[in-house]
N, C-alpha and C positions, 0 to 999 in steps of 0.2 A: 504493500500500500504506500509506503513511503517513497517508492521509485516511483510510484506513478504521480505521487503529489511534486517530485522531484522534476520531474518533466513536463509537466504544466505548468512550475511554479515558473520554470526559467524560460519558458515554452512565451507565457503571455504575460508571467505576474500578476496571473487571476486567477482563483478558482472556480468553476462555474459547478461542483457538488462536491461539497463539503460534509465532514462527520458535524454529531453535536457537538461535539466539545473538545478541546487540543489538550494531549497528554502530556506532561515534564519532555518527554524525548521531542515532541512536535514542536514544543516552543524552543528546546536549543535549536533545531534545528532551522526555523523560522531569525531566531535571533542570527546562526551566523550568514545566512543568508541574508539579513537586511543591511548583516556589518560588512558583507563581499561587496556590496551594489554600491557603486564610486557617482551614481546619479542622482541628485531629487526623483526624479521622474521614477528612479528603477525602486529607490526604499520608498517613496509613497506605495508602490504597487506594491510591494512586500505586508504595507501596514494596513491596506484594503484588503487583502487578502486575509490578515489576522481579524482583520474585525470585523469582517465575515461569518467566521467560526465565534469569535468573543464567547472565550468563558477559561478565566482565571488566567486573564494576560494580563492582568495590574504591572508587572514586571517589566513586559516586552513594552508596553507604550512608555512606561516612564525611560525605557533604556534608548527609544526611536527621539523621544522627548530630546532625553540629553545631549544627544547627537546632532541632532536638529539645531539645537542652542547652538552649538559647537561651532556649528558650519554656515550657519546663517548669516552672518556677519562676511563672509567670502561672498557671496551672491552678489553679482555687480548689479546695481542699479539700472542698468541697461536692460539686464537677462530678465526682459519681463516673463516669459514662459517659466524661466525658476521660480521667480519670485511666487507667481500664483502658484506654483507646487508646491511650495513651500508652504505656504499661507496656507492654502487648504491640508496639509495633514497638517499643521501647527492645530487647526480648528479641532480636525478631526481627532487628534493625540489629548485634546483640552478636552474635549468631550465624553472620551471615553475613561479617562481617568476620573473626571466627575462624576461619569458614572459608577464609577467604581470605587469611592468616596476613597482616594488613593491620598492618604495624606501625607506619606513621604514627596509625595512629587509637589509641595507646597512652594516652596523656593522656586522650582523650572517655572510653575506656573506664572510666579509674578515675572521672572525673568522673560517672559512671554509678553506682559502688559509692558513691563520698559523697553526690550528690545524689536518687537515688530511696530511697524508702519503700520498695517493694516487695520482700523478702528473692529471692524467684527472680529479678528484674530482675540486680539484683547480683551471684547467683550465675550467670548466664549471663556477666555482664561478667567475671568473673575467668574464668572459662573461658576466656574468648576475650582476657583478656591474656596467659597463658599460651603460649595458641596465637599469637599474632603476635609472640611472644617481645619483647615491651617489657620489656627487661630494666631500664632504667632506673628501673621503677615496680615491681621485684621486692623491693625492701626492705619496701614496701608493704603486698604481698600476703602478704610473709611475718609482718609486723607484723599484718595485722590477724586470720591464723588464730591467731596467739600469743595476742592476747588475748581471742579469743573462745574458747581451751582455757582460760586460765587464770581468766577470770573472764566465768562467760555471766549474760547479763542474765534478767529474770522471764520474758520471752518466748521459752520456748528452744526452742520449732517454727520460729521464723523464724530463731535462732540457728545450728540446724541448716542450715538449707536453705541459709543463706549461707557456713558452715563447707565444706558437701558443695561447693560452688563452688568455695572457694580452694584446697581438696586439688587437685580434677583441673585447677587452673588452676598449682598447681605441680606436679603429674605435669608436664604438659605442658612449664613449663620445665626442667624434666629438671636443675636446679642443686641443688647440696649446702647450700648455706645453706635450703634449704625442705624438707629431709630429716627433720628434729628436729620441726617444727611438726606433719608430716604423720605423724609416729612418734605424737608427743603426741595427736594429731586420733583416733589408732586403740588408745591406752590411756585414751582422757577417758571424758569426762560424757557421752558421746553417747549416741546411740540405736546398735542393732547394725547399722543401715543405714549410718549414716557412720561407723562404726567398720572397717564388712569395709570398705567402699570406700578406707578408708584404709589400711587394710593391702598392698591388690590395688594401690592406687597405688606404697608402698614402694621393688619391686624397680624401676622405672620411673623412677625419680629419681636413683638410686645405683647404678652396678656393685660399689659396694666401701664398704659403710656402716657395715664395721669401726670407726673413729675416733670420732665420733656416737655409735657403741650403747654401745661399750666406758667412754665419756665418760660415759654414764649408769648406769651398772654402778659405776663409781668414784667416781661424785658421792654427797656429804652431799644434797644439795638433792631427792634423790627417794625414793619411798615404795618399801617393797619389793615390792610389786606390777606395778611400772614398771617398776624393775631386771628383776624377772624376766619380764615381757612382751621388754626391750630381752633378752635372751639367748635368746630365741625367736625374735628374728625373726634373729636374728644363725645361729642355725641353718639353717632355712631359708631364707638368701641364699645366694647363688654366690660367696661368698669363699672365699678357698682352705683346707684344713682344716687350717693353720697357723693359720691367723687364726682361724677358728672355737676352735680348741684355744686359742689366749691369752685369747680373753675369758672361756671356762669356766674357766680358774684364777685370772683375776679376780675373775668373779662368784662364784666357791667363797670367794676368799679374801674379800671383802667380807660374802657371807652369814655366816660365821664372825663377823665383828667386832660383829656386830648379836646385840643381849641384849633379849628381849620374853618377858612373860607372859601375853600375848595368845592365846588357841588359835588368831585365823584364821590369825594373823602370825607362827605359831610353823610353820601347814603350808603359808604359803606360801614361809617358806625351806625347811623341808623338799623342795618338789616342787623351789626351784630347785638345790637340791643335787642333786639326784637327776637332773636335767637335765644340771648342770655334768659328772656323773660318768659320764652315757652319751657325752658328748662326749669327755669323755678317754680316756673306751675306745675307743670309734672312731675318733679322729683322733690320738690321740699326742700326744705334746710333749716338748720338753728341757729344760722351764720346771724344775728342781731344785728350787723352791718348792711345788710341786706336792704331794710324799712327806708331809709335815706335815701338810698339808690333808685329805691321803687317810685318814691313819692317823687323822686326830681323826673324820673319817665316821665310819671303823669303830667306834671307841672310845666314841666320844660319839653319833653317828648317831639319827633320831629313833624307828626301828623295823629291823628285821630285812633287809627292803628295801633302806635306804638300805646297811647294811651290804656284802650281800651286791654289793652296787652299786660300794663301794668296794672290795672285792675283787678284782673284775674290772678293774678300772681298773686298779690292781697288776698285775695280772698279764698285761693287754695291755702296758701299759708295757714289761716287762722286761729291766728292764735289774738291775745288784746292786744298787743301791739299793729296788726294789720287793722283789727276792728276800728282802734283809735283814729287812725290816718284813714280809713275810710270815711269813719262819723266827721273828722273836719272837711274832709271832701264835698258832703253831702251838707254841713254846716254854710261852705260858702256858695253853694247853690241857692239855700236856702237866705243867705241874705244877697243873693244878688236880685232872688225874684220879689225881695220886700222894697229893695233900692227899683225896679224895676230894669235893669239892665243886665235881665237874661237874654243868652241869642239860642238860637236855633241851636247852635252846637251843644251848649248846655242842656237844651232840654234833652236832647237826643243823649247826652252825659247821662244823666242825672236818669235815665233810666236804664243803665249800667249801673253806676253806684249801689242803688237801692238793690237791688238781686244780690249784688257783690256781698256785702254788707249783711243782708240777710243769711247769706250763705257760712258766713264764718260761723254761725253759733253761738257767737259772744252776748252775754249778755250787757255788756258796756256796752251793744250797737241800739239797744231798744231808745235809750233818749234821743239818738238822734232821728231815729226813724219816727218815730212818734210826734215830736215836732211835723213832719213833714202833712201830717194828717190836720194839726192846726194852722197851718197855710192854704193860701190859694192856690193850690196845684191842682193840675184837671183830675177828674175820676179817675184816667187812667196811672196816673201818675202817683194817686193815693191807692188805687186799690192792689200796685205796686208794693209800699210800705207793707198795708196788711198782709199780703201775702208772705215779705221777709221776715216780719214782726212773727207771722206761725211759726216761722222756721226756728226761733230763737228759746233753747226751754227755761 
């Protein structure tokens, strides 16, 4: 059997039938055959041929690896035909060691991202350090998506294609120091290709990336666009809805601090307020800090919306501190309609309030709803009160 593999192999450097699987004596055999072949052309064929058969050649690709390294740097720049041969078993040798979570060949691999031209070569290689978990070389990887977010070169098709590499080459190691990189990789410069990719990597890196996002929510050092991506994806992780609730009165309290005359930058704190506040409706908090944040929504808020948004947030809350700030809400409704300088908007308010209001449970909300039945508000407006007035035991 082995003549006849012997004679095909030199024959075309293909095998067209193959056994399942290469024994100790097929892979010497394979090895010194790929170390006779003085061509690219003739040891790529060698390595197609092995991986073909593929099963427990971790050894032969990191030895074709090494050799490759070797000799790559002799390939003249002219030799286009080498080069592409080259490049493609450079992919091929990165991929199948990542396959084969081959973590000795950790070093050739990165020697692969420094020394080839070819942005897909590279990005195969981070792949597959990822995958064979060389973790020693993970400062690396995380260094070199860092700076290719922060600052990409004129060439930023090949920028990309080696960015889309070092994402799923830290999905795959699964460590938190490559969490921030691959957050940055899916708020950058990209294209929307390596943006979702970076996002869909995300959940995959981190069970719990509360610390990182909330870290960017709090930082001077980023844009409010980022901030508010980083409270998105903070939403949709599997953190618990403690944790989701603290970073939304973070990110409420941070958008707050920020003063722009800008219209983009004025609606995109807007939306992350709006964001922040369906979070606090839904999840709750004890955050005390919280009440101030809510009331200046309401007060200050950038339309009608956000208002009615921090209303609700009150009054899921419920606790007397939401009832409080509700009752003075509904207090200066009530004396703008004695001054007579209610508008439209108020009225339409003010039958928000009352439900709101009703809905905490508090019994500190009855004085002020009760007022509202000795005024001149229409039936509907009173038969409003009564109804939150039941709610309250």
């Amino acid at each position: 059997m082995k003549h006849i593999r012997i004679a095909l192999l030199l024959g075309s450097l293909t095998l067209s039938v193959v056994p399942a699987a290469l024994v100790a004596q097929d892979l010497d055999f394979y090895t010194q055959q790929f170390d006779s072949m003085e061509t690219i052309q003739d040891q790529f064929g060698i390595v197609r041929s092995v991986a073909e058969e593929d099963s427990g050649t971790d050894e032969f690709y990191a030895h074709a690896l090494n050799r490759l390294l070797s000799e790559y740097p002799n390939i003249s720049a002219s030799a286009i035909s080498e080069r592409k041969t080259a490049d493609d078993m450079a992919k091929l040798l990165c991929q199948k060691l990542g396959e084969a979570e081959y973590t000795e060949a950790g070093l050739n691999l990165w020697r692969v991202v420094e020394n080839f031209f070819d942005p897909l070569v590279k990005a195969e290689a981070l792949r597959a350090l990822g995958k064979v978990q060389a973790t020693d070389l993970l400062p690396q990887v995380v260094q070199l998506l860092t700076d290719i977010n922060n600052a990409p070169s004129e060439d930023r098709l090949n920028q990309e294609q080696i960015a889309f590499g070092a994402v799923e080459g830290l999905e795959a190691y699964k460590d938190s120091s490559g969490y921030l990189p691959v957050f940055f990789a899916a708020t950058g410069w990209y294209s929307d290709r390596v943006k979702q990719r970076a996002r869909q990597a995300l959940p995959n890196i981190m069970d719990n990336p509360t610390d990182p996002l909330v870290s960017v929510i709090k930082s001077s050092s980023y844009n409010n666009s980022v901030k508010y991506a980083a409270l998105e994806v903070l939403e949709t992780s599997n953190v618990t809805a403690q944790q989701k609730a603290s970073g939304a009165v973070a990110s409420l309290a941070e958008v707050w601090r920020v003063s722009t005359s800008q219209v983009g930058q004025r609606s995109i704190l807007t939306s992350n307020r709006k964001l922040a506040l369906s979070m606090i409706r839904r999840y709750g908090t004890e955050d005390t800090n919280v009440y101030p944040l809510l009331e200046r929504c309401y007060r200050e808020g950038a339309d009608e919306e956000e208002q009615i948004a921090a209303l609700a947030a009150l009054s899921a809350l419920a606790t007397d501190d939401s009832a409080r700030r509700l009752s003075a809400f509904l207090a200066d409704m009530n004396e703008r309609l004695r001054r007579g300088t209610l508008t439209r908007e108020d009225e339409r308010m003010v039958r928000v309030i009352i439900p709101a209001l009703g809905n905490t449970g508090r019994p500190l909300a009855r004085v002020a709803l009760r007022s509202v039945l000795n005024l001149d508000w229409t039936g509907a407006v009173q038969r409003l009160a009564q109804d939150a007035l039941k709610k309250i035991q």
